[in-house]
PyMOL CGO cylinders between C-alpha atoms (Angstrom):
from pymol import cmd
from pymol.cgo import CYLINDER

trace = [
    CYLINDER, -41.98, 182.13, 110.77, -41.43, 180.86, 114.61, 0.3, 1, 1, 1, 1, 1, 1,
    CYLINDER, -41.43, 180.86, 114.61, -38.00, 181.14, 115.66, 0.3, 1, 1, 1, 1, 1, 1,
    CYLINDER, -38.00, 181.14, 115.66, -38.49, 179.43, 119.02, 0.3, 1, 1, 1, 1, 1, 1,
    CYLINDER, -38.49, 179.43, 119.02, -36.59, 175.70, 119.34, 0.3, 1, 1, 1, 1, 1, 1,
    CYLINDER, -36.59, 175.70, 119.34, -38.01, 173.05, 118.79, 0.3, 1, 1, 1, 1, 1, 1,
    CYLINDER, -38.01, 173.05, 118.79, -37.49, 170.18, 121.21, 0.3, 1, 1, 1, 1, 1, 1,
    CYLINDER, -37.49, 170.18, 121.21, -36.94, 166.94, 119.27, 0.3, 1, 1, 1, 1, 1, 1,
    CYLINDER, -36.94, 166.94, 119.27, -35.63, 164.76, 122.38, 0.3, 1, 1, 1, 1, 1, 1,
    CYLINDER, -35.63, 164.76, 122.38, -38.22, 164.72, 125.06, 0.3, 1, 1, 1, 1, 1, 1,
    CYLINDER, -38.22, 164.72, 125.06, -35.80, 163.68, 127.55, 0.3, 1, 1, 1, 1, 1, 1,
    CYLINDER, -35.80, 163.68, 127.55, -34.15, 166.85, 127.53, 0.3, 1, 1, 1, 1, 1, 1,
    CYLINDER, -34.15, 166.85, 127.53, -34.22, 169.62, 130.58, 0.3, 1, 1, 1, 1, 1, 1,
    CYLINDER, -34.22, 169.62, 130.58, -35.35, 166.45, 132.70, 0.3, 1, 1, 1, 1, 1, 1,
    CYLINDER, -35.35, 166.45, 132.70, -32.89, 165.29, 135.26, 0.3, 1, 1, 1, 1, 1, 1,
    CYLINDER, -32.89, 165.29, 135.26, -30.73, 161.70, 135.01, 0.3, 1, 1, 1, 1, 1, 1,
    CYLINDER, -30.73, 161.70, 135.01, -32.47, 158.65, 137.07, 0.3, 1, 1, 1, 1, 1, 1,
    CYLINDER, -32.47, 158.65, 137.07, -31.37, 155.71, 137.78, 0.3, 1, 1, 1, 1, 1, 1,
    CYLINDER, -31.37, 155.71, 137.78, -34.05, 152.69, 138.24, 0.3, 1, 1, 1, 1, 1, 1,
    CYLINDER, -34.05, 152.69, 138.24, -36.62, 155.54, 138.26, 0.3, 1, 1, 1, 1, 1, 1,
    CYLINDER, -36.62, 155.54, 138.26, -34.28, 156.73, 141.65, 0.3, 1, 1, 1, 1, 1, 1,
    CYLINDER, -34.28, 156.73, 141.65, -32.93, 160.47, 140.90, 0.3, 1, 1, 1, 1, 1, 1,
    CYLINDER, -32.93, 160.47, 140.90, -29.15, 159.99, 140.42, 0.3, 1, 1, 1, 1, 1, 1,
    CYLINDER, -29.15, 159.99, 140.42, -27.71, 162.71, 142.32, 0.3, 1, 1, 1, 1, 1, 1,
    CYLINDER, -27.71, 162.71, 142.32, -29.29, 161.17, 145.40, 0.3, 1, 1, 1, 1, 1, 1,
    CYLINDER, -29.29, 161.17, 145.40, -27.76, 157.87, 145.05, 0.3, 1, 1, 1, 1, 1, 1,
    CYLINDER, -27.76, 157.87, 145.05, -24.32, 158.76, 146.82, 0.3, 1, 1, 1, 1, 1, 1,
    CYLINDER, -24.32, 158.76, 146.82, -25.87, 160.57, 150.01, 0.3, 1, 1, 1, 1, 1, 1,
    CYLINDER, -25.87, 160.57, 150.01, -28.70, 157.29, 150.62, 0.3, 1, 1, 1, 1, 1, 1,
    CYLINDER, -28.70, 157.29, 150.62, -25.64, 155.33, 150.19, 0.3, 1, 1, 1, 1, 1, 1,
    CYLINDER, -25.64, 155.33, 150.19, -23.87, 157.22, 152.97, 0.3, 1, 1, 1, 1, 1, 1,
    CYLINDER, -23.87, 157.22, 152.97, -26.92, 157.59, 154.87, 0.3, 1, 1, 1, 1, 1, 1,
    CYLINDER, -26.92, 157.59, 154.87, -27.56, 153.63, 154.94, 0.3, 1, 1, 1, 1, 1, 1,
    CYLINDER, -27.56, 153.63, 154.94, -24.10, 153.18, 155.74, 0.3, 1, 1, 1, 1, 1, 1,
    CYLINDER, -24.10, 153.18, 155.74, -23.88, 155.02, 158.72, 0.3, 1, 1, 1, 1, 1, 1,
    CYLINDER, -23.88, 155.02, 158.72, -27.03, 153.71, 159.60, 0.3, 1, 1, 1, 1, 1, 1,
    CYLINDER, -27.03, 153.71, 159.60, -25.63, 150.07, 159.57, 0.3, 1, 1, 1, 1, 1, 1,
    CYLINDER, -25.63, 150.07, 159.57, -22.67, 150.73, 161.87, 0.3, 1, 1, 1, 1, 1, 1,
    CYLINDER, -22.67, 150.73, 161.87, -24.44, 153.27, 163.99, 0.3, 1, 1, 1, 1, 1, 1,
    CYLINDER, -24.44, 153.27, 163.99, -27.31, 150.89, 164.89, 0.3, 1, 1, 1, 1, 1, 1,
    CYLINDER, -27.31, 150.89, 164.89, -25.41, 147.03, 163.61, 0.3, 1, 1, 1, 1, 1, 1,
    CYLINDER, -25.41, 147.03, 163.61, -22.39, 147.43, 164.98, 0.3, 1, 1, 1, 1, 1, 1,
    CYLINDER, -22.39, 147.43, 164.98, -22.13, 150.05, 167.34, 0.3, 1, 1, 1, 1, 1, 1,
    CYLINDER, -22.13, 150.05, 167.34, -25.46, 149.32, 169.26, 0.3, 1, 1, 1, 1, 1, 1,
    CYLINDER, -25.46, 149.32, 169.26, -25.80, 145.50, 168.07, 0.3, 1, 1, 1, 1, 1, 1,
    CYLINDER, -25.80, 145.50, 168.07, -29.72, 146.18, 166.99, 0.3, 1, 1, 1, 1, 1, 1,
    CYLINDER, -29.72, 146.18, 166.99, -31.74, 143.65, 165.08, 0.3, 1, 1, 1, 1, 1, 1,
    CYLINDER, -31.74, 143.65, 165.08, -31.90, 144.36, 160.78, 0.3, 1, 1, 1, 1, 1, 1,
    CYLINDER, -31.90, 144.36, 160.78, -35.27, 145.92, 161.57, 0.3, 1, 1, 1, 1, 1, 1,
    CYLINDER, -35.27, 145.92, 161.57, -33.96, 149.10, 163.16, 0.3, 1, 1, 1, 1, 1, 1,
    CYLINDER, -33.96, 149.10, 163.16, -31.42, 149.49, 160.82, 0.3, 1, 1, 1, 1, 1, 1,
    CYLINDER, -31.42, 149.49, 160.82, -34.16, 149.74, 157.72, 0.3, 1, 1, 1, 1, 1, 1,
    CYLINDER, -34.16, 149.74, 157.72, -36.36, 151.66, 159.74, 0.3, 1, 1, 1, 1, 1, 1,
    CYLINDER, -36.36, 151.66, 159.74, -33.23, 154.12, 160.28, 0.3, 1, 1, 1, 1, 1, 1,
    CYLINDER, -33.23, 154.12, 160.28, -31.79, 154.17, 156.78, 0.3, 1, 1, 1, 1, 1, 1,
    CYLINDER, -31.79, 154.17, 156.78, -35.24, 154.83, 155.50, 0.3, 1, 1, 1, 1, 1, 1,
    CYLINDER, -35.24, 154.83, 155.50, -35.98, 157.49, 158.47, 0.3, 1, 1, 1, 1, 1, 1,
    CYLINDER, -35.98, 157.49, 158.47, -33.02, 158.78, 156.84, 0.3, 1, 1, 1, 1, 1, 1,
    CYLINDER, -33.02, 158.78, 156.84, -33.33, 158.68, 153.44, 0.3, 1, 1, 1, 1, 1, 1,
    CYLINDER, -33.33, 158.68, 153.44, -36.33, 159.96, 153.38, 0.3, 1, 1, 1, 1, 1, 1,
    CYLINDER, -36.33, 159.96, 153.38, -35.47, 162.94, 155.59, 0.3, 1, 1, 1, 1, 1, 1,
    CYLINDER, -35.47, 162.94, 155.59, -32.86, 164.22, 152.73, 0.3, 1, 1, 1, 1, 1, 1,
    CYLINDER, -32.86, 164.22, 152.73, -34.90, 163.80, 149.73, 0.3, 1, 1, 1, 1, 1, 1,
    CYLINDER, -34.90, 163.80, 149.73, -37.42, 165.86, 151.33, 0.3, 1, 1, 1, 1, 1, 1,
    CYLINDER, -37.42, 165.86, 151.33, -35.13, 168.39, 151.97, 0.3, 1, 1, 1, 1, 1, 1,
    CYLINDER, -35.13, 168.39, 151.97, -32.83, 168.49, 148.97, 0.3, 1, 1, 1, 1, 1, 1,
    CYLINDER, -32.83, 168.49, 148.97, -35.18, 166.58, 146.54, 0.3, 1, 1, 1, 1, 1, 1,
    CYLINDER, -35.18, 166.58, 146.54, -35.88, 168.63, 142.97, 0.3, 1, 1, 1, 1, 1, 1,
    CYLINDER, -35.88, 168.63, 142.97, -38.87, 169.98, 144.30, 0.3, 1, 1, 1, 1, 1, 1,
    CYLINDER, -38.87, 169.98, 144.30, -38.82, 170.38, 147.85, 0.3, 1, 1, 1, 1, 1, 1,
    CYLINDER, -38.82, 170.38, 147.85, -40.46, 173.31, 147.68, 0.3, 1, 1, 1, 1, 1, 1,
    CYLINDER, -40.46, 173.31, 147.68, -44.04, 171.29, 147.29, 0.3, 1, 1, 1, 1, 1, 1,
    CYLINDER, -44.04, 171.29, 147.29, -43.41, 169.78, 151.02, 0.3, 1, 1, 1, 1, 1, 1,
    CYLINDER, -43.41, 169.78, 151.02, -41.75, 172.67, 152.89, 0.3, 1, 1, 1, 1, 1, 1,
    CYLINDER, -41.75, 172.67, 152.89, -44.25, 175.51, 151.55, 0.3, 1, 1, 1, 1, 1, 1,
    CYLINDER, -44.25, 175.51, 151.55, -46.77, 174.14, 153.81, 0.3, 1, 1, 1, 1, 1, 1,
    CYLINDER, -46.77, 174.14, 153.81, -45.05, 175.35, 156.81, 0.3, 1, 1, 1, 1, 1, 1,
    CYLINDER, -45.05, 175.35, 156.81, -44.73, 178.41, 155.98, 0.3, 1, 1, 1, 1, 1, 1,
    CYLINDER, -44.73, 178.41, 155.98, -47.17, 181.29, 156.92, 0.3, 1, 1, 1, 1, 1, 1,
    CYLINDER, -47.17, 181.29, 156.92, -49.46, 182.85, 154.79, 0.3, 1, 1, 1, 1, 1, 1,
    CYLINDER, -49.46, 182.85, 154.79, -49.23, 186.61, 154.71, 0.3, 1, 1, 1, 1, 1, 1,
    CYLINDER, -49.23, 186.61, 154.71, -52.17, 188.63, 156.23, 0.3, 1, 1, 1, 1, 1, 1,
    CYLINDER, -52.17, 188.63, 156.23, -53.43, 191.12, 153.68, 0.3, 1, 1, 1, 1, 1, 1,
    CYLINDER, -53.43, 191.12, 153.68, -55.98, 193.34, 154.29, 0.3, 1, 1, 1, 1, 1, 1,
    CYLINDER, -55.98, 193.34, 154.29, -57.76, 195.78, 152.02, 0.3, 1, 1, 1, 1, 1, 1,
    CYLINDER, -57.76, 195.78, 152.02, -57.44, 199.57, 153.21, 0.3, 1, 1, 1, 1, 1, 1,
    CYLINDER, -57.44, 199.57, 153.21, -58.82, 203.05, 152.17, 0.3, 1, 1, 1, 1, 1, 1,
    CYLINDER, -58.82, 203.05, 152.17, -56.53, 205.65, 152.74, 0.3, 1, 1, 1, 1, 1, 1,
    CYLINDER, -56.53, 205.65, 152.74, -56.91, 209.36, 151.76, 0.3, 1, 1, 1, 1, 1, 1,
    CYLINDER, -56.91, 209.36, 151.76, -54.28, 210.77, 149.81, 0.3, 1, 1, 1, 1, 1, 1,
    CYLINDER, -54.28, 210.77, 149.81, -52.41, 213.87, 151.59, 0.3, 1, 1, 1, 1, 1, 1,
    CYLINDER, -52.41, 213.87, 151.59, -49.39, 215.79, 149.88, 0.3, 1, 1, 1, 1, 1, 1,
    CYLINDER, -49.39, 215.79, 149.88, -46.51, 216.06, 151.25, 0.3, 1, 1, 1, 1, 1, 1,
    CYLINDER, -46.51, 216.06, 151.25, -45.91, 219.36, 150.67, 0.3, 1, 1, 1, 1, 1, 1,
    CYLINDER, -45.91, 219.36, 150.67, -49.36, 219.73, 153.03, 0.3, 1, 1, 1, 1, 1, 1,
    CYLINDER, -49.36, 219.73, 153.03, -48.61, 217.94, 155.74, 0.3, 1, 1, 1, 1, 1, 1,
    CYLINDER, -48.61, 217.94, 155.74, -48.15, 219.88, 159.27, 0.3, 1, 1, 1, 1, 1, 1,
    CYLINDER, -48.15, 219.88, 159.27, -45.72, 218.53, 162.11, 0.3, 1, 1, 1, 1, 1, 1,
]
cmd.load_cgo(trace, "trace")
C-alpha cells in the first residue's frame, strides 16, 4: 500500500492570483505607479506617456527581482565556474619532506 498523499485539489501548493496577476505583488505595483504619478504628473508636470512608461519601467523592475522565480532571469548573470579535469599522484602525508 502507498502511503504518500494524494492531492485531490490541484490548486494546492500554487500561489493566490488575482486576474492571472500574482497577489502579493499587487500592493508594491500599486505603490510603484503611485509614486510614479506624482514623481513624473505632478512634480515634473510630464505628459501620461512618461508616467506609463515609468510605472511599467517600474513594475517590471520588481517582479523581476522579487517575482516567484527570479532565479530563471538573474542566473544568467552569473558566472559559470571553470572546472578542469586534473591527474594528481597521491603522496602520504606521513611521506612528505619539508
Amino acid at each position: 500500500m502507498d502511503n504518500k498523499p494524494r492531492k485531490v485539489n490541484q490548486s494546492l501548493d500554487q500561489q493566490p492570483k488575482l486576474f492571472g496577476l500574482p497577489s502579493e505583488q499587487i500592493i508594491p505595483w500599486a505603490v510603484i505607479a503611485g509614486v510614479s504619478y506624482y514623481l513624473f504628473k505632478i512634480l515634473l508636470k510630464l505628459s501620461w506617456i512618461w508616467v506609463i512608461v515609468a510605472a511599467g519601467w517600474g513594475i517590471s523592475t520588481f517582479w523581476i527581482l522579487t517575482g516567484s522565480k527570479a532565479w530563471r532571469f538573474l542566473s544568467k548573470f552569473q558566472k559559470t565556474p571553470n572546472w578542469i579535469r586534473v591527474v594528481v599522484c597521491y603522496r602520504s602525508i606521513k611521506n612528505v619532506k619539508h
